[in-house]
C-alpha atoms as an extended CHARMM CRD file, in Angstrom:
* protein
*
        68  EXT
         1         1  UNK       CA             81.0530000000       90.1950000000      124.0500000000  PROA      1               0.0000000000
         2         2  UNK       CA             81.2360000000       86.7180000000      122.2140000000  PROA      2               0.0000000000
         3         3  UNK       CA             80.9410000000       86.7960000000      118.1100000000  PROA      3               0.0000000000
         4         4  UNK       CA             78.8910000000       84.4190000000      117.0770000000  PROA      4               0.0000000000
         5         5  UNK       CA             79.7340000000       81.9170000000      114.9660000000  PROA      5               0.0000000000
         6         6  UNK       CA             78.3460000000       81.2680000000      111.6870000000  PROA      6               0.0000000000
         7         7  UNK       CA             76.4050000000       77.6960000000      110.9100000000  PROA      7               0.0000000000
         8         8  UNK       CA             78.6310000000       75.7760000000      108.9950000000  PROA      8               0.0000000000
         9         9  UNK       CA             76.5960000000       75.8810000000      105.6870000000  PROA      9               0.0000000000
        10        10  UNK       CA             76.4710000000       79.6000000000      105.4790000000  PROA      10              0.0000000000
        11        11  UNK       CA             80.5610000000       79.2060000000      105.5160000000  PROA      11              0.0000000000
        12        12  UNK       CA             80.9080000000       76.6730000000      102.9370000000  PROA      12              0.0000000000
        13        13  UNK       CA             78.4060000000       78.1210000000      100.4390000000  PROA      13              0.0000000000
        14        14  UNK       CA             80.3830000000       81.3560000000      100.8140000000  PROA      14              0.0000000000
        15        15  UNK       CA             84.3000000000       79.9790000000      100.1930000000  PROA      15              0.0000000000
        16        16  UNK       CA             82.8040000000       77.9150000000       97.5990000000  PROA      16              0.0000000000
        17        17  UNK       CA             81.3010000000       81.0120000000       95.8310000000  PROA      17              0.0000000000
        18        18  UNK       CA             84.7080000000       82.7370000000       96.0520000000  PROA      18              0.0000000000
        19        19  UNK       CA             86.5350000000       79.9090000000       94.8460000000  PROA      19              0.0000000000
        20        20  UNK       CA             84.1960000000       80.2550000000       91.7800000000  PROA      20              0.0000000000
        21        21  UNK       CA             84.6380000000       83.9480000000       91.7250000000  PROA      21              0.0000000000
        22        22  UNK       CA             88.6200000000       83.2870000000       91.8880000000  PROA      22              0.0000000000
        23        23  UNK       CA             88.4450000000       80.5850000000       88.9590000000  PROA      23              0.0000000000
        24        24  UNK       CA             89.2410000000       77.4240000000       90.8830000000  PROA      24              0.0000000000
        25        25  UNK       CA             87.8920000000       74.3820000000       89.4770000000  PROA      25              0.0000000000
        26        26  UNK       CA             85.1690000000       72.6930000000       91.4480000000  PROA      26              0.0000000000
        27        27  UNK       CA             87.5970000000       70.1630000000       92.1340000000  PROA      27              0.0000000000
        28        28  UNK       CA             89.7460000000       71.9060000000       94.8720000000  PROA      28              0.0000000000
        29        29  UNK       CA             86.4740000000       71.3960000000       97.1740000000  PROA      29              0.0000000000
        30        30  UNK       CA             88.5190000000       70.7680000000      100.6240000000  PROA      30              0.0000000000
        31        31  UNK       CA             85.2600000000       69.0830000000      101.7820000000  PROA      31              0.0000000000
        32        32  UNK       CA             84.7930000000       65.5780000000      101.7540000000  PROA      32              0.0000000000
        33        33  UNK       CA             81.2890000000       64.5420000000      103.8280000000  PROA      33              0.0000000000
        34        34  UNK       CA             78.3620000000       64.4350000000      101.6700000000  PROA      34              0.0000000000
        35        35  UNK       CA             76.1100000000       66.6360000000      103.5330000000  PROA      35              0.0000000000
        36        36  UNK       CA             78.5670000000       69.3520000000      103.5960000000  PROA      36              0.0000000000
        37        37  UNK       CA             80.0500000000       69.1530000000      100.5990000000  PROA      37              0.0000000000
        38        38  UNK       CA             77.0020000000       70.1060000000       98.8060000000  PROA      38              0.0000000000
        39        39  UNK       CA             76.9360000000       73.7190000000      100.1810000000  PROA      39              0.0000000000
        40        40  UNK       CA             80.2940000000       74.1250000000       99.0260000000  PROA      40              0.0000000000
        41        41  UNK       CA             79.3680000000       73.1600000000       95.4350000000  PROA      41              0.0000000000
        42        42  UNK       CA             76.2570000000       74.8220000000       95.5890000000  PROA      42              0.0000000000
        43        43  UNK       CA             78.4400000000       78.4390000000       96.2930000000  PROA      43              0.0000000000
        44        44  UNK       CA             80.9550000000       77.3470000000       93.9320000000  PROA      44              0.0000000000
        45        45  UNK       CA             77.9710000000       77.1220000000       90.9040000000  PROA      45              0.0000000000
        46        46  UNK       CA             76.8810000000       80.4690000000       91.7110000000  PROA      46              0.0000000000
        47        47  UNK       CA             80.2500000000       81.9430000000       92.0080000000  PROA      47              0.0000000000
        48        48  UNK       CA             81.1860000000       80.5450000000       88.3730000000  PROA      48              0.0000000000
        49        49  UNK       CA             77.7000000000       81.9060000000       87.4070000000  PROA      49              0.0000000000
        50        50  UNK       CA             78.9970000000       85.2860000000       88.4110000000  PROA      50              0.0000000000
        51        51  UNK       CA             82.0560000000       85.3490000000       86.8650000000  PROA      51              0.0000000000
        52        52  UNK       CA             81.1050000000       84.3040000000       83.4790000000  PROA      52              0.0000000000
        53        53  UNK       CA             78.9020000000       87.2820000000       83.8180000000  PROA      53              0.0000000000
        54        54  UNK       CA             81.8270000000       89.4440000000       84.0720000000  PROA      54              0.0000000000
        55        55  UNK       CA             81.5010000000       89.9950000000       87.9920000000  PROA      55              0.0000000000
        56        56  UNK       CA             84.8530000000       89.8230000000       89.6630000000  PROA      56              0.0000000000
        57        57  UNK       CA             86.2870000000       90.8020000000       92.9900000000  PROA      57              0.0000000000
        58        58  UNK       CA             84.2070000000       93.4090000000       95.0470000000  PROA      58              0.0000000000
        59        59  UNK       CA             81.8160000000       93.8650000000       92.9650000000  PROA      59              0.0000000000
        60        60  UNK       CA             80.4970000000       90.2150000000       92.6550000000  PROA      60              0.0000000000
        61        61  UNK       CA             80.7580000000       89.5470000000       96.1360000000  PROA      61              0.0000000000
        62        62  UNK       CA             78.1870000000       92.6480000000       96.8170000000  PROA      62              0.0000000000
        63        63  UNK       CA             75.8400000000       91.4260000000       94.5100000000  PROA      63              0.0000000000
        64        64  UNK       CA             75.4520000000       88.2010000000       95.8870000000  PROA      64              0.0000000000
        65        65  UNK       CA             72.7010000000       88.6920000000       98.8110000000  PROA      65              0.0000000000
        66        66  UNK       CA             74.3360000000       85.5880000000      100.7570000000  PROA      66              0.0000000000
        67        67  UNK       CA             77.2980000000       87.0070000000      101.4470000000  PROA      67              0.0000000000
        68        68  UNK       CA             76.2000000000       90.0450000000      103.2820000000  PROA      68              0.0000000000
């Protein structure tokens, strides 16, 4: 059986929001087209949201909803 791939938004969002968990400055986004680039900083915002709330790790990444 084939795994499916996921759409390449849903990947983006998600290692932006870890970079954000990990501490990384927005400006280590790898991605440079527009369109894309946007889901990357969109993760990366909620990811910084998260760990200036004290979430870090595990336990962030199983509150986020997305990332499931």
């Amino acid at each position: 059986m084939k795994r499916q791939k996921r759409d390449k938004a849903s990947t983006l969002f998600n290692r932006g929001f870890q970079a954000g968990i990990d501490g990384k400055s927005r400006d280590t986004c790898p991605v440079t087209v527009t369109e894309l680039r946007s889901h990357w900083m969109s993760g990366w915002r909620q990811g910084r949201e998260a760990h200036w709330g004290g979430m870090t790790g595990v336990s962030a990444i199983q509150a986020h909803p997305a990332l499931h």
